[in-house]
C-alpha positions as CSV (number, residue, x, y, z in Angstrom):
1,X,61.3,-52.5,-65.4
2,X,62.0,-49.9,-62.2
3,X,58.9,-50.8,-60.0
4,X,57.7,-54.2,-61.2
5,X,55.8,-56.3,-58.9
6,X,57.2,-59.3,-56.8
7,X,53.8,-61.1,-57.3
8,X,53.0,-60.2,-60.7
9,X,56.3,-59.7,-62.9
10,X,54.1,-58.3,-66.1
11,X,53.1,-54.6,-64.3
12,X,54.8,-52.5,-62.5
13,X,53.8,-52.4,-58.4
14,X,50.3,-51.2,-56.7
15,X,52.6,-47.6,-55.8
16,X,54.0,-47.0,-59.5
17,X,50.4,-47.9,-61.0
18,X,49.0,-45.3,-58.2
19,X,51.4,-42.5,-58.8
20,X,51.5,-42.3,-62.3
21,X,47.3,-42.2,-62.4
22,X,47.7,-39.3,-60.2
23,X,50.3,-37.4,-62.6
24,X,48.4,-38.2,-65.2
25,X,45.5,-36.5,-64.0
26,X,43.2,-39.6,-63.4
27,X,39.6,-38.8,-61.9
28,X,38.1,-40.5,-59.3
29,X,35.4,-42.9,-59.9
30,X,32.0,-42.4,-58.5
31,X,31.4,-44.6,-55.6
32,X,28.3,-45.9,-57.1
33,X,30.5,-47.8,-59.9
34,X,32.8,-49.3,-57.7
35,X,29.9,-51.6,-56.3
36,X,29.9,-53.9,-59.4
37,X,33.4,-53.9,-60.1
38,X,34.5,-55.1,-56.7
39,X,31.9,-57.5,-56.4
40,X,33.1,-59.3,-59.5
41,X,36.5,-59.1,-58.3
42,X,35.8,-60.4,-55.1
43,X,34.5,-63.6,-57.2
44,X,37.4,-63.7,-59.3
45,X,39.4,-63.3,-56.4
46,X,37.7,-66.2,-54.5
47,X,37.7,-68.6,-57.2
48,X,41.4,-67.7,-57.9
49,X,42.3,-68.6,-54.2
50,X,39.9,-71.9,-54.2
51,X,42.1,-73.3,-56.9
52,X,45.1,-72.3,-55.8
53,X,44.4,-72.7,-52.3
54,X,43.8,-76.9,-53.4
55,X,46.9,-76.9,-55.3
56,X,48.7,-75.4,-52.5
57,X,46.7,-77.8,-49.2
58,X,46.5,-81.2,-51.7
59,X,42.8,-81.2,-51.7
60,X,42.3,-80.9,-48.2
61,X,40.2,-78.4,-46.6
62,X,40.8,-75.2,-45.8
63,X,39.7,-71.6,-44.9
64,X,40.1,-68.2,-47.0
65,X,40.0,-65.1,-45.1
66,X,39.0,-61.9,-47.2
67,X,40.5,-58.6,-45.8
68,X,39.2,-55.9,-47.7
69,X,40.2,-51.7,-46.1
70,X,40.6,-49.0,-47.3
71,X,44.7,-48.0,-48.0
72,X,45.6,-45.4,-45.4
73,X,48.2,-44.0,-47.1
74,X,46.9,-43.9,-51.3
75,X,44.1,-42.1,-51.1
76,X,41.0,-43.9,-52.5
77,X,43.0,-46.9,-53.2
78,X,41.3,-50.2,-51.6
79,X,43.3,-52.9,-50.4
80,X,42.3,-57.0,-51.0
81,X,44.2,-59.7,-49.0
82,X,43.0,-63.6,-49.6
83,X,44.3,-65.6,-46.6
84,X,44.3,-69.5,-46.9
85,X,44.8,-71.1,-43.9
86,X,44.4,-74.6,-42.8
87,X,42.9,-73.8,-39.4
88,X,39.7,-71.7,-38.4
89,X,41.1,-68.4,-38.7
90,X,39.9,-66.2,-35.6
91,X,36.9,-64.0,-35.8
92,X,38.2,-60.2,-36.4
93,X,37.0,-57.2,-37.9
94,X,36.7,-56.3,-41.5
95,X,36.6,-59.9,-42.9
96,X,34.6,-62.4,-44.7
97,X,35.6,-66.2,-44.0
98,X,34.6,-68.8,-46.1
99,X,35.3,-73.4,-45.6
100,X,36.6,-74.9,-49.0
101,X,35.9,-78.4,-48.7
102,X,38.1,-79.6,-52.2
103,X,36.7,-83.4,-52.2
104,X,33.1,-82.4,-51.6
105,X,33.1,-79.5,-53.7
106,X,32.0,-77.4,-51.1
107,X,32.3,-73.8,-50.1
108,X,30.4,-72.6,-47.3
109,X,30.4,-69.3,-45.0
110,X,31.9,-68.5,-42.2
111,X,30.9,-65.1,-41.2
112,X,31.4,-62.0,-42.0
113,X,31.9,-58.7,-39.9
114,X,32.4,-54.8,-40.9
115,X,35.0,-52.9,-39.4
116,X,34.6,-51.8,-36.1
117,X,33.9,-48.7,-36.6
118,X,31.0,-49.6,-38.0
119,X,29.5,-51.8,-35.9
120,X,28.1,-49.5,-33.0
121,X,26.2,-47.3,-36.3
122,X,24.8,-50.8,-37.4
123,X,23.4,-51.7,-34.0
124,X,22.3,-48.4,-32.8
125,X,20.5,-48.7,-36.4
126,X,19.4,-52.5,-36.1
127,X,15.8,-52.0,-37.7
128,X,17.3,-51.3,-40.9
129,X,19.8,-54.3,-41.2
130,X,18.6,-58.2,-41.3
131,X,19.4,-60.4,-38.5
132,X,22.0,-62.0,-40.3
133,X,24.5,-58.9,-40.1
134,X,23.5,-57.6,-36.2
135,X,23.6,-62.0,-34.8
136,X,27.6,-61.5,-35.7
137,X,28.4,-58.5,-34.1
138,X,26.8,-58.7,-31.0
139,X,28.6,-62.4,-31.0
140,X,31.4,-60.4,-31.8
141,X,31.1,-57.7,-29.3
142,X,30.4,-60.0,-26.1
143,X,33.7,-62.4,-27.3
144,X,31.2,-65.3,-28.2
145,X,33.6,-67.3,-29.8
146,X,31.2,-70.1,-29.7
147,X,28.7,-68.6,-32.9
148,X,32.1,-68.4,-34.7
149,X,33.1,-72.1,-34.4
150,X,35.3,-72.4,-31.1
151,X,35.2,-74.1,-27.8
152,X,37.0,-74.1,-24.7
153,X,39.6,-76.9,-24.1
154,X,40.4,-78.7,-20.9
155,X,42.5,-76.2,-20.4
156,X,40.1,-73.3,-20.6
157,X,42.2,-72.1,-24.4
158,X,39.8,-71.4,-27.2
159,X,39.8,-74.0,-30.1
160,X,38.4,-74.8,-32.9
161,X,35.2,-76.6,-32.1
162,X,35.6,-79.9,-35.0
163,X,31.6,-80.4,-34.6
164,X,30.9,-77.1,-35.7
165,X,29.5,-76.7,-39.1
166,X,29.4,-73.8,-41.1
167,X,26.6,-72.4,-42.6
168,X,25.3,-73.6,-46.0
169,X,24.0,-71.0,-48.4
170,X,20.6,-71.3,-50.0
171,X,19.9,-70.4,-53.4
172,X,18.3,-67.4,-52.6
173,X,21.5,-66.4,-50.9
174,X,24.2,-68.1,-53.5
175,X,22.7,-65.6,-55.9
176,X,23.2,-63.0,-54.2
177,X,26.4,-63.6,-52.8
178,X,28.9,-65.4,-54.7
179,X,28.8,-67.6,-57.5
180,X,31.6,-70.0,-58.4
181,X,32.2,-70.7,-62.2
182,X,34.9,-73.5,-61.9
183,X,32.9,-76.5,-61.1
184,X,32.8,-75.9,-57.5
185,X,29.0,-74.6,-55.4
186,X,28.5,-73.4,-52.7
187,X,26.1,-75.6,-51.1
């Protein structure tokens, strides 16, 4: 097949799939429907990654950084990387960062943080945004590393801080943010 994917041998690449909607006179989809659609993929996505990310680390734990932007060169096309990593990924722009604890069954959240572009409109804006989205930026913005889970060394390098403990979803929130079907909870 002329185009297939590396990753996925059974469809062509993210390009092929882009260029022939556009020939084919595809029309854009209304922003408003998108909202569902990448909400359940982000879960899909997620719970894809925690399994394989167990497989892949041998049960040991391990963090998955989501990297969601916009393509810059498809237009309207939106771009999804899951990043597993054995260390504490640092805190950067445009991700979500979740702790997969395999033999607890635990997922909890990191942080999360808009682009940076963003961020001034949401602070200059803070009365209508919760806490819980301004508390990361400005951590962000004044290189706090210490909210995110690092300390200094002897040395004065940043490291992850191994007391630190991420931050355990309530129900309330677990609703609302993600919900994982394959015998793992967020707790």
């Amino acid at each position: 097949m002329k185009n297939q994917s590396h990753y996925d041998p059974s469809r062509k690449t993210v390009g092929a799939i882009y260029r022939d909607a556009q020939f084919n006179g595809e029309k854009q989809v209304i922003t408003g429907d998108m909202n569902y659609e990448l909400r359940k993929s982000l879960c899909e996505d997620v719970n894809d990654t925690i399994v394989q990310g167990t497989k892949d680390f041998e049960g040991r734990p391990f963090y998955i950084t989501v990297h969601e932007k916009r393509d810059l060169q498809m237009k309207n096309a939106f771009l999804r990387r899951m990043i597993k990593t054995v260390y504490r990924p640092y805190p950067e722009d445009d991700t979500l960062v979740f702790h997969v604890i395999p033999y607890s069954n635990q997922v909890l959240f990191c942080w999360e943080l808009p682009h940076w572009s963003n961020m001034d409109n949401i602070l200059a804006n803070r009365n209508l945004y919760d806490w819980k989205i301004i508390e990361p930026i400005l951590a962000w913005k004044s290189l706090n590393l210490e909210f995110f889970g690092f300390m200094k060394d002897e040395n004065g390098n940043w490291t992850a801080n191994p007391r630190y403990c991420d931050k355990q979803m309530s129900q309330e929130e677990e609703k609302q943010k993600i919900h994982i079907p394959i015998g793992l909870s967020i707790a």
